[in-house]
LOKEVEX-885369 format. One line per 3 residues: number of its first residue (from 1); for each residue z, y negated, x negated of C-alpha. Coordinates in nm, 3 decimals, padded with zeros to 5 digits. Example, Ala and Ser with C-alpha at 12.3 -4.5 7.8 and 13.67 -1.06 7.14 Angstrom:
2
1> 00.780,00.450,-01.230 | 00.714,00.106,-01.367
// end
This chain:
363
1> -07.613,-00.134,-05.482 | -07.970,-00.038,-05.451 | -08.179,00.257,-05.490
4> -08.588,00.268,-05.596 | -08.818,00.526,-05.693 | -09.140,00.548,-05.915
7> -09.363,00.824,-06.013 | -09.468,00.602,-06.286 | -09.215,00.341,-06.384
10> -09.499,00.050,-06.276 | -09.467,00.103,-05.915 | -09.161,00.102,-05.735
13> -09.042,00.211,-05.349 | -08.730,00.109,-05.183 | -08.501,00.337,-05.028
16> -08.295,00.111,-04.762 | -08.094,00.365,-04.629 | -07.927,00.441,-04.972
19> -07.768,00.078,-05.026 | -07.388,00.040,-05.015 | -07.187,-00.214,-05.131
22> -06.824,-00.230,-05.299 | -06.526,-00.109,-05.152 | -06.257,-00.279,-04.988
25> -06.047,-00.315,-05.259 | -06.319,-00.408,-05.488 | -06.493,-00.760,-05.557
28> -06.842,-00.795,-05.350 | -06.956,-01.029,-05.549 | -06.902,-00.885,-05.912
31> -07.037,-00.541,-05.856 | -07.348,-00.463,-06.064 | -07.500,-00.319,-06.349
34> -07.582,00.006,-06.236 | -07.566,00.304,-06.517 | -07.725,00.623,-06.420
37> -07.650,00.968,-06.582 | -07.645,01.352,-06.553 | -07.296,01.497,-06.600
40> -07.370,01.870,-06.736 | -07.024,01.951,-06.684 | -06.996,01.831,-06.359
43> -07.334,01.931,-06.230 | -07.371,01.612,-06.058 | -07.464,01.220,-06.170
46> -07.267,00.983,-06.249 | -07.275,00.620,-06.151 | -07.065,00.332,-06.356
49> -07.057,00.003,-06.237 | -06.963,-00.284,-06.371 | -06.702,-00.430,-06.097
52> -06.313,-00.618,-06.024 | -06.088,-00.450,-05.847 | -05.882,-00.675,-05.700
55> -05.533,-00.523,-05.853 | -05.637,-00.431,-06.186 | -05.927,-00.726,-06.289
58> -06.247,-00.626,-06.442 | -06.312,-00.208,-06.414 | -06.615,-00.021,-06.468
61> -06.564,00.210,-06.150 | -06.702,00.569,-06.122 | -06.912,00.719,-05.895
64> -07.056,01.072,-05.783 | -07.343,01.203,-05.626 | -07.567,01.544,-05.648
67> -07.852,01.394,-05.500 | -07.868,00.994,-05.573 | -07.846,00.930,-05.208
70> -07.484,00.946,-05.103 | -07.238,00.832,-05.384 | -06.832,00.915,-05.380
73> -06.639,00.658,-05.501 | -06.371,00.814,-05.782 | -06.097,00.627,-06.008
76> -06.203,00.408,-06.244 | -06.328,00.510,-06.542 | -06.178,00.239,-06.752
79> -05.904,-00.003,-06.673 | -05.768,-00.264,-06.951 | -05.650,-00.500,-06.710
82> -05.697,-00.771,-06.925 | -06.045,-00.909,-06.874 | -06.202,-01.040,-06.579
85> -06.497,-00.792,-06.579 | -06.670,-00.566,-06.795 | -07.006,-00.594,-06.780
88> -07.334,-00.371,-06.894 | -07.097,-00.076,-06.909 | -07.258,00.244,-07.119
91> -07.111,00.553,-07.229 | -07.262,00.831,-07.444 | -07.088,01.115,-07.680
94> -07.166,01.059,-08.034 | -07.012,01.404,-08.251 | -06.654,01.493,-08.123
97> -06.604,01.142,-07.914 | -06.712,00.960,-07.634 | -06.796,00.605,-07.653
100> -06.812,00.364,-07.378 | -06.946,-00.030,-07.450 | -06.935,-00.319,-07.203
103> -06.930,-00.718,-07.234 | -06.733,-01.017,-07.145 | -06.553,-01.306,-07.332
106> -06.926,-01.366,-07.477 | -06.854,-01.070,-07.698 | -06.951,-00.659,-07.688
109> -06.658,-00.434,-07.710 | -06.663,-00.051,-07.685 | -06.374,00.186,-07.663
112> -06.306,00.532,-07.734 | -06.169,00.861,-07.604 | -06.188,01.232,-07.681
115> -06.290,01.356,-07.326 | -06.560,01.206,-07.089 | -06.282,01.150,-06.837
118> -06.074,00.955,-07.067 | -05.819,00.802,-07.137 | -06.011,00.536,-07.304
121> -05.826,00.332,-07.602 | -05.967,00.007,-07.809 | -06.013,00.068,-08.174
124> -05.786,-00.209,-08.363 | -06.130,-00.366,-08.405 | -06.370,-00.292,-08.152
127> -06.610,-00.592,-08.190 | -06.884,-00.493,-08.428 | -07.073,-00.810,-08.398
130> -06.949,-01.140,-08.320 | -06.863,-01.370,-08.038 | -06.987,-01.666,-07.897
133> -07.330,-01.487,-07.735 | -07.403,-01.412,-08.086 | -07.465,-01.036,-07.948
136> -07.416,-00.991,-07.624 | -07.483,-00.744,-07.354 | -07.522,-00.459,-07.541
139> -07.668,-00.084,-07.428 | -07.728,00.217,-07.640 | -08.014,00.449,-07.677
142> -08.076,00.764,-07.883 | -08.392,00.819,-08.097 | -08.470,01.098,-08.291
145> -08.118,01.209,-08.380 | -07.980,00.800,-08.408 | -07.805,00.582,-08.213
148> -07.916,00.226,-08.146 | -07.700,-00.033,-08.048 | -07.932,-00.287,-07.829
151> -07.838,-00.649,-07.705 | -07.965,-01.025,-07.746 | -07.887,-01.287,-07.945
154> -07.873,-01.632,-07.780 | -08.031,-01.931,-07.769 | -07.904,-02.268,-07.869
157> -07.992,-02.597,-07.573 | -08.152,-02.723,-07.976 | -08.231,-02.627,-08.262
160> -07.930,-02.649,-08.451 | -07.648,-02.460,-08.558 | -07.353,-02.554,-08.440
163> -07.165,-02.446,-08.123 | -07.191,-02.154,-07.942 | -07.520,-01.983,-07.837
166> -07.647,-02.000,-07.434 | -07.718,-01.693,-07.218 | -07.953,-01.462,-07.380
169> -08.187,-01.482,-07.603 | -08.401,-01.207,-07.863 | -08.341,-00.880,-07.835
172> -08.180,-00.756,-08.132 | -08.074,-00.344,-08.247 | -07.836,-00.195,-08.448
175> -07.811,00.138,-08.557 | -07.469,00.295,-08.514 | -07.250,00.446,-08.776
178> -07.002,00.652,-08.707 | -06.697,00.710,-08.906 | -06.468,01.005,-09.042
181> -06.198,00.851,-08.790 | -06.419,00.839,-08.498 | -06.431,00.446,-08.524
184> -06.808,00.314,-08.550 | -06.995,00.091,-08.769 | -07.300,-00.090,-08.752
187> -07.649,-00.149,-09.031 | -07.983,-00.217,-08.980 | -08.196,00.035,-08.844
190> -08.351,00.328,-09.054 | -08.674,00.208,-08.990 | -08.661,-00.090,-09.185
193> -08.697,00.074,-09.468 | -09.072,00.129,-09.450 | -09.139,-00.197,-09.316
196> -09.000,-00.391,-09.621 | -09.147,-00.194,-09.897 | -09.196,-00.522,-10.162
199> -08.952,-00.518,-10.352 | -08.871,-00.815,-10.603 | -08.526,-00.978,-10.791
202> -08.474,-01.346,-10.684 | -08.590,-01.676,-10.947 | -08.328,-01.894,-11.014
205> -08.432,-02.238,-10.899 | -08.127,-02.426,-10.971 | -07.735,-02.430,-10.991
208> -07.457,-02.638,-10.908 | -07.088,-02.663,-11.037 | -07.047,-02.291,-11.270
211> -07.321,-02.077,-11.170 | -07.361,-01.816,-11.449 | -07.610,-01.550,-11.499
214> -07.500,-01.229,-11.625 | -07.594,-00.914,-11.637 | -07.725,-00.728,-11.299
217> -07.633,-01.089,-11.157 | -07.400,-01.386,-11.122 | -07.088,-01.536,-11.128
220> -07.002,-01.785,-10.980 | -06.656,-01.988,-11.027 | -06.536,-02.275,-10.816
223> -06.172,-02.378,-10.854 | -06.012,-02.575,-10.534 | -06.245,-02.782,-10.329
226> -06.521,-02.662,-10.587 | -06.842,-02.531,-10.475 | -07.097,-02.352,-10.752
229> -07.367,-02.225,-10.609 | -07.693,-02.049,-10.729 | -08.061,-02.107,-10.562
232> -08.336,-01.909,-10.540 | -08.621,-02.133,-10.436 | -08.793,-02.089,-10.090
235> -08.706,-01.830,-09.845 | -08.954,-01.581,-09.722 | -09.011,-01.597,-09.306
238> -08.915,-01.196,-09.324 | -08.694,-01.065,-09.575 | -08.406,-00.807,-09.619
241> -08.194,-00.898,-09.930 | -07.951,-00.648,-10.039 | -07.717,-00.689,-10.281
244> -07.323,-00.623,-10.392 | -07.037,-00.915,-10.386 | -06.697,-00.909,-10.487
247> -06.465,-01.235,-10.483 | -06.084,-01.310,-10.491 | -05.815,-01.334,-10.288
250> -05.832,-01.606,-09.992 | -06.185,-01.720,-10.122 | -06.510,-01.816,-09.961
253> -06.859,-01.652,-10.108 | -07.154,-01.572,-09.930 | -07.549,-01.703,-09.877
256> -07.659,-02.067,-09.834 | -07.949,-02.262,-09.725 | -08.079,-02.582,-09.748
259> -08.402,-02.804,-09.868 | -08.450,-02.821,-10.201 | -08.199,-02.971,-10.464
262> -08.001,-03.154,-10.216 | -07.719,-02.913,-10.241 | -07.461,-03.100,-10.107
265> -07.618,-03.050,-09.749 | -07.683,-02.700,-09.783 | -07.459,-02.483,-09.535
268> -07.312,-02.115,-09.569 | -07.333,-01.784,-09.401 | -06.968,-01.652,-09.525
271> -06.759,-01.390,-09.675 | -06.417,-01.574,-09.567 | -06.142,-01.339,-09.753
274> -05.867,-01.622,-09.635 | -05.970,-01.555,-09.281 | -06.073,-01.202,-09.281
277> -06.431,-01.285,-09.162 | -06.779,-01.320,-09.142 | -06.917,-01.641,-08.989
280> -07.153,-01.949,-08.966 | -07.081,-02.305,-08.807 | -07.352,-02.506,-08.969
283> -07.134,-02.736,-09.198 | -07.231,-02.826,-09.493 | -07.074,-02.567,-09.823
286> -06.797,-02.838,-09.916 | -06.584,-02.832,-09.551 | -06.618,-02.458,-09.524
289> -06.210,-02.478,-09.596 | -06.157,-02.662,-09.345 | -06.297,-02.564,-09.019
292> -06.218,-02.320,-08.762 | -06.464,-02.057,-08.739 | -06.700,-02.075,-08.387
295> -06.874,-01.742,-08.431 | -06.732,-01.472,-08.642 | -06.630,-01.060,-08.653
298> -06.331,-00.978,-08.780 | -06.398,-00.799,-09.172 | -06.091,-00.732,-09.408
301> -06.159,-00.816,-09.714 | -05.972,-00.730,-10.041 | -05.960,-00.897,-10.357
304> -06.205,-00.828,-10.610 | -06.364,-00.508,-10.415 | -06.721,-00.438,-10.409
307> -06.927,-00.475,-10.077 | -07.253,-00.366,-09.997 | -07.433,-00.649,-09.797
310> -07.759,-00.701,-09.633 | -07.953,-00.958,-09.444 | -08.218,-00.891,-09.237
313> -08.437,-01.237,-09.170 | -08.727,-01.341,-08.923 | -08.779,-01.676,-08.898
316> -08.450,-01.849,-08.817 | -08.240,-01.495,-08.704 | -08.041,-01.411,-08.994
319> -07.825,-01.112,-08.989 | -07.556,-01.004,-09.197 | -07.418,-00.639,-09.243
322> -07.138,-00.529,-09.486 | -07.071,-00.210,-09.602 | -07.217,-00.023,-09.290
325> -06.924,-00.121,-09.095 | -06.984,-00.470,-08.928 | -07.278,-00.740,-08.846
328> -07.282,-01.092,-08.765 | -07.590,-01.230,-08.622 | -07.701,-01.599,-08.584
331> -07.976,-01.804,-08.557 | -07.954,-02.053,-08.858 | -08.199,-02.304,-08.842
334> -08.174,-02.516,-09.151 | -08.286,-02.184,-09.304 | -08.688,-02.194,-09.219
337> -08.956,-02.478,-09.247 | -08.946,-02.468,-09.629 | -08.572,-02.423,-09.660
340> -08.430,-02.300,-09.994 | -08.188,-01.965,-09.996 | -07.910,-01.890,-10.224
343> -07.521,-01.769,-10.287 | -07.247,-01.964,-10.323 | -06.872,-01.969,-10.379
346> -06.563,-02.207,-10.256 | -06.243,-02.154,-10.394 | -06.255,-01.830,-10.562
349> -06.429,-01.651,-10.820 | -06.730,-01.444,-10.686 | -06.954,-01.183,-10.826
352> -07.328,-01.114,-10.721 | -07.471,-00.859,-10.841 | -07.781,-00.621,-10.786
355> -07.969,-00.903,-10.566 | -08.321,-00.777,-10.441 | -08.525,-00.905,-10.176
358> -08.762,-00.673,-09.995 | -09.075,-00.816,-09.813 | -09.286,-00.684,-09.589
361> -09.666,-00.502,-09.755 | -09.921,-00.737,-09.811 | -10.176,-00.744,-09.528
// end
């Protein structure tokens, strides 16, 4: 571990003499991602490190020092001895609770604890946006009173959407949500809201199998191995469209994308209630039954129950948040270069309902 200095954050000096390395009971060659902080309590900082002690597996180890020169090495801050490290480790207080993230397994976890010292405990579902690189190496920061959850979405080797994403990517932020039990949530970030300030209800551009209009929106029925889904034309390079979606038990609902009419090729973003998740493999709407998701986070979904949905869109990054609570993000490629948008249902009866789509002001 390293230590620099700038008066300016553009130019940097090294300080040799502060470098140490891990302990002897710790991995030399997974120690790393050095987070800094001021520990009011403690009157000192605090140094957490991403690191593998060689009993326990991946840590994020603990530090002290009052003058950023000399560091103490203390127990481990965290411990699940279950992953081989935990990587981009960051830990804040958000109301009564602390919160500490980190990364492995291609996926961003965080646990929880009521003290800064711990102990530390996994929420029953403590992935708030995917696997597969989907969001990965995540960090927080505060601004003006919020919380912003900050990691990258990956790359594919090509452009297309199935299999699992590469190391890193775009940078993409969340704003955290916390709630009444502690646990957090994720939606888009406050922000957005003056940035898409057109506001417009989607043109039907086609159907297939029972796609009905009704009022505030549509249902859409599909019976086993059915699909009926609704299009609205031509999808906007940046959009946020919001609506509400209920569907039945064990069904599949959510957003397709495609080129024009040819609707049997289109693929879906989904609302899996047989599966309890959200996800996106690239297959075309008709073999969404059948295959294993790739990328997905965990959502329980009960029958006939109202969500509140959103996706956020810029150019092929598409991603979904329900109910304030969990994102997926993805990069779906068959949904740019002309490609049509819509909603769709396998298996279930789904309702649609209060669809807008906000676009950014005119310039």
């Amino acid at each position: 571990m390293m230590h620099a200095v700038s008066e300016d954050n553009v130019n940097w000096t090294k300080i040799p003499e502060d470098t140490f390395y891990a302990a002897e009971n710790y991995s030399g060659d997974d120690f790393r991602d050095p987070y800094v902080f001021w520990n009011e309590e403690e009157e000192c900082y605090w140094l957490l490190i991403a690191a593998r002690e060689e009993s326990l597996g991946g840590v994020v180890a603990r530090y002290t020092s009052t003058d950023l020169s000399q560091w103490a090495l203390c127990d481990p801050l965290y411990a699940p001895e279950k992953q081989y490290m935990l990587e981009c480790p960051d830990l804040f207080k958000m109301g009564d609770h602390y919160y500490l993230f980190y990364s492995w397994d291609m996926v961003t976890y965080y646990a929880m604890a009521d003290s800064i010292y711990g102990p530390f405990t996994e929420p029953e579902r403590n992935v708030l946006d995917g696997t597969g690189f989907c969001f990965y190496a995540a960090k927080t920061a505060e601004y003006e009173g919020k919380r912003y959850l900050c990691g990258w979405v990956g790359r594919k080797p090509e452009p297309q959407d199935t299999g699992n994403y590469n190391w890193a990517g775009s940078l993409l932020i969340h704003e955290l949500v916390q709630k009444e039990d502690g646990t957090l949530g994720v939606k888009e970030p406050s922000g957005l809201e003056e940035y898409f300030t057109e506001i417009a209800e989607p043109a039907l551009a086609g159907t297939l199998g029972n796609a009905q209009a009704q009022e505030g929106g549509y249902k859409l029925s599909a019976g086993s191995d059915e699909t009926a889904l609704a299009d609205f034309g031509m999808r906007e390079p940046t959009a946020l469209v919001e609506c509400t979606v209920s569907l039945g038990k064990d069904g599949y609902a959510g957003f397709a994308f495609g080129m024009g009419q040819e609707y049997e090729k289109y693929t879906g973003l989904v609302l899996d209630a047989k599966n309890n998740s959200i996800h996106y493999e690239g297959c075309v709407l008709s073999r969404i039954p059948y295959v294993e998701p790739v990328i997905s986070t965990d959502f329980i979904f009960e029958p006939d129950k109202e969500y509140h949905v959103k996706l956020v869109m810029e150019n092929e990054i598409v991603v979904l948040y329900i109910d304030e609570t969990k994102a997926l993000s993805n990069r779906i490629y068959k949904s740019v270069d002309g490609a049509h948008w819509g909603i769709f249902a396998n298996d279930t009866d789904a309702v649609f309902s209060d669809i807008v789509v906000r676009s950014p002001a005119a310039r």
